[in-house]
C-alpha positions, 0 to 999 in steps of 0.5 A: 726438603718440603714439597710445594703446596698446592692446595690450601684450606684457610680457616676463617673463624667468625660465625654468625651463631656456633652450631652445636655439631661444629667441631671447629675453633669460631666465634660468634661475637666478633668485632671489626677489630677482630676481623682486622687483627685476623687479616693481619695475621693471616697476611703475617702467616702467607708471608712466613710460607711465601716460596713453599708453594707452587700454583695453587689448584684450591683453595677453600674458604671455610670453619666459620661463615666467609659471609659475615666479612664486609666487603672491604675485609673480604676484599682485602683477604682475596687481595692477600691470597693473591699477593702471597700464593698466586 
């Protein structure tokens, strides 16, 4: 049996501009629709682990630029976390 995750590292693939030492999968030509399509997996992936996790101690926003999000997209990413790993 698995152990329960406590941390979790969310890779949010939109950049501004893909600098040249990044390693990481981004873009940086993204559209409003990309950015809902990703929300939607996302919310589809928490969903597929929901019980594997016990509180969370971290969790870390990063690879891409969290900021390029809208308010309304962040909003909704924050309002997933805390639906699927509260």
């Amino acid at each position: 049996m698995k152990q329960p995750f406590a941390r979790l590292y969310l890779h949010l693939p939109f950049c501004r501009r893909k600098c040249g030492y990044c390693a990481f999968y981004s873009v940086d030509r993204h559209t409003s629709d990309m950015r809902q399509a990703y929300l939607q997996e996302l919310n589809n992936e928490l969903a597929s682990f929901r019980g594997q996790c016990r509180p969370l101690r971290s969790i870390f926003i990063g690879g891409g630029t969290p900021s390029v999000l809208t308010p309304d997209e962040l909003e909704e990413l924050l309002r997933l976390l805390h639906m699927h790993v509260h």
